[in-house]
N, C-alpha and C positions, 0 to 999 in steps of 0.2 A: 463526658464521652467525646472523645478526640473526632471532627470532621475527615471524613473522607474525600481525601483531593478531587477536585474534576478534571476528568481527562477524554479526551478522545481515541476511540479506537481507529487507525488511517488505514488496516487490514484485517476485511473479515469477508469470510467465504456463507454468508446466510441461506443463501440457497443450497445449500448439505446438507442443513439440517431438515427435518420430515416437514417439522411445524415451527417457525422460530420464533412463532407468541412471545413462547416462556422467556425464552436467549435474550428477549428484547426486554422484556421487563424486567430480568434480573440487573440486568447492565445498565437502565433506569434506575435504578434502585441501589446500585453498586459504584454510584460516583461517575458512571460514564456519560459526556452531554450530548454527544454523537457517535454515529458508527460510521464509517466508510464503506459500503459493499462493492467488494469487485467481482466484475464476470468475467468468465473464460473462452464460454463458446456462445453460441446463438442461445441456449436452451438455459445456461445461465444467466446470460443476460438480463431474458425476459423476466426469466423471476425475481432478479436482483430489482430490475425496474420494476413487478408487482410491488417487492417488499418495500421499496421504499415511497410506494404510491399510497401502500395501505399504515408508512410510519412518516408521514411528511415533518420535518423539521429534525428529525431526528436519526433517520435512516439517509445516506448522500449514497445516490448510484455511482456507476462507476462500468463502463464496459468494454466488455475488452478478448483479445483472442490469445491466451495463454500457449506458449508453444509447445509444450506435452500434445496440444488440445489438434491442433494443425493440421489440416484435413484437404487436399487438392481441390477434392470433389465438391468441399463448401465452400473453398477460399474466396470467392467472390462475392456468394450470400450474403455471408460472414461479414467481411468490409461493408459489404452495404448497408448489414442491416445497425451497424456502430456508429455508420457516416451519419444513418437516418434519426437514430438515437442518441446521436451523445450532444446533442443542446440543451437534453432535459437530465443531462449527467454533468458531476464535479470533477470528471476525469476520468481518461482512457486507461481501461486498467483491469486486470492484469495481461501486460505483454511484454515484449521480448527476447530476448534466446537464449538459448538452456546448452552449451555443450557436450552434455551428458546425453539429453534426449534424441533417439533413435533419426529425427529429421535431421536431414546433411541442414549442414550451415549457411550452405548458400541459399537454401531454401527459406531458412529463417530471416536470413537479412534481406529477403526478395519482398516477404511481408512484412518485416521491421519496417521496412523504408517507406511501403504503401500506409501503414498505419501511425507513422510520423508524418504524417502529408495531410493526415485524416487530423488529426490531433493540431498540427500548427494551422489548417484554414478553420480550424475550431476554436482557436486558441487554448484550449485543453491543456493543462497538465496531464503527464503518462507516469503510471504508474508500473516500474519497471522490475521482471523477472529476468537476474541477471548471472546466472549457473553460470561457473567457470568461463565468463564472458564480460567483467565489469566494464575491463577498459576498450573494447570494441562496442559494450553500449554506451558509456560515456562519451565515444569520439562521434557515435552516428548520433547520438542525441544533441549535441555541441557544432554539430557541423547543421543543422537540421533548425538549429538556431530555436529551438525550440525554446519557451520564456520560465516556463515551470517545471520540474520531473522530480520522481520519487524513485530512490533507488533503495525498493523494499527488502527487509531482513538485509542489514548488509553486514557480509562479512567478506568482501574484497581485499584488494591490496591497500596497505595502511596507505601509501603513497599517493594512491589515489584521494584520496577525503580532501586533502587541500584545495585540491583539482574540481570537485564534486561542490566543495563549499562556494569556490569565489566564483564557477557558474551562479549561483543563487540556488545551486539545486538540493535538496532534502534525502536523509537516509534515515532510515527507520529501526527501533532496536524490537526483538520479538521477547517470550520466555524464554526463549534459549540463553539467554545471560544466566539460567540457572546453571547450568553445566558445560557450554562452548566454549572454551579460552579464544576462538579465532573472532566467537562475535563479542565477545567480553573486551579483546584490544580494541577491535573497529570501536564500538560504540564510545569507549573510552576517549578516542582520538577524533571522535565529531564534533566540531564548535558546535554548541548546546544551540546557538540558532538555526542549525541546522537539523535538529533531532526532531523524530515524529516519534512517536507510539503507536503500536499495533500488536495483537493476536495471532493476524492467520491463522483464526478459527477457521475450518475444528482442528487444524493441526495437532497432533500430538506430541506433546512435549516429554518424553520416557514415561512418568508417572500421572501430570499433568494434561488430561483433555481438555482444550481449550471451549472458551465460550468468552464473551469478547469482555465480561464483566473481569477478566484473566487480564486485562490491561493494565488494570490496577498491581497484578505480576510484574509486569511488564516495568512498570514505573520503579517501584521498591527496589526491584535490581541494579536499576538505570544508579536510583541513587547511592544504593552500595557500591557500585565501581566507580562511579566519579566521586565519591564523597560529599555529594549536596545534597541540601532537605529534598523531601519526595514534594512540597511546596513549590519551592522554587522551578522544580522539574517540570511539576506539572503545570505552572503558571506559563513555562516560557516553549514547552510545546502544545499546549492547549493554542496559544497567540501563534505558533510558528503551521500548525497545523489550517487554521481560520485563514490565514493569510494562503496557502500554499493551494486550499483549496475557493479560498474568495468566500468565506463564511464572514468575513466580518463580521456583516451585520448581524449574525445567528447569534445568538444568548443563551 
């Protein structure tokens, strides 16, 4: 019987699910050695830090003010309640700006900029939501001097990755390699030191409802476009992932 690689999942939304017991022991059970949860708003957050209070070593918080999520009336809450909580989190996450989303953009990068301020006197890694907006978060992430970032699902300008890479910064492939041609070139074109794995459970994927044990998705695909063992794959973002989030020591 052929071993199932291990891999880590660096995006997954756990707090969506009613009861994520099950989600957790499958992905246990299905070659995952960690999961990443990231949070959106206050109310995610906390659960995110429940979930990974009640799966220590295995669940890595992660919080963060998603900007679909973006709320006036909270925005200051909001930052404080991330400031307060992200020493006992692997990274700030999920944030940054969405050009699609309904919020003007100056609005976005008002709290981009507060929550890259939150993240660099944290030393934090950010874990980055980047809608029709790569290379303006690239340039405030880079000016901001920030030491780590994750430029999740990315399907950007090719031209960027170069850019992306020799920061030291990380991009992430999802299941969308099943049927995206735009994230099928990106992933293609990421030095493999550069690649993470991730779900963005419960995202749905056309047929595909994710659950984060779907990483192992994730990977198979990875290997179909670049042409290398799912091995190799999974060996060199499993290490690129521990690094990115300071898991070293984790096993």
């Amino acid at each position: 019987m052929k071993k199932i690689p291990s891999v880590i999942d660096t995006h997954a939304h756990l707090d969506e699910f009613p009861d994520p017991r099950e989600v957790i022991r499958e992905a246990k059970e299905g070659g995952v050695l960690a999961i990443v949860a990231v949070g959106q708003d206050i109310s995610s957050n906390q659960k995110t830090l429940e979930i990974a209070e009640q799966n220590p070593g295995f669940v890595f918080p992660a919080v963060g003010y998603h900007p679909w999520r973006l709320n006036p009336e909270n925005d200051d809450e909001t930052l404080a309640h991330i400031d307060n909580n992200l020493s006992h989190c692997i990274a700030l996450g999920e944030v940054g700006l969405d050009y699609k989303a309904k919020t003007k953009k100056k609005v976005q990068k008002a709290i981009f900029l507060k929550l890259l301020a939150i993240a660099k006197k944290h030393d934090k890694p950010m874990i980055l939501h980047c809608r029709y907006s790569h290379e303006t978060v690239f340039r405030m992430v880079k000016e901001a001097a920030l030491r780590k970032a994750v430029f999740h699902w990315y399907s950007g300008p090719l031209e960027l990755i170069p850019l992306i890479a020799a920061a030291g910064y990380y991009m992430s492939a999802t299941p969308a390699l099943l049927y995206n041609p735009y994230h099928e070139k990106a992933i293609n074109a990421v030095p493999l030191s550069n690649l993470l794995l991730e779900t963005d459970t419960p995202v749905q994927y056309r047929e595909l409802a994710t659950r984060p044990v779907h990483v192992q998705v994730t990977l198979a695909e990875v290997a179909r476009v670049r042409g290398i063992t799912q091995e190799e794959i999974a060996e060199q973002t499993t290490r690129n992932a521990r690094a990115c989030f300071d898991l070293e020591g984790f096993s």
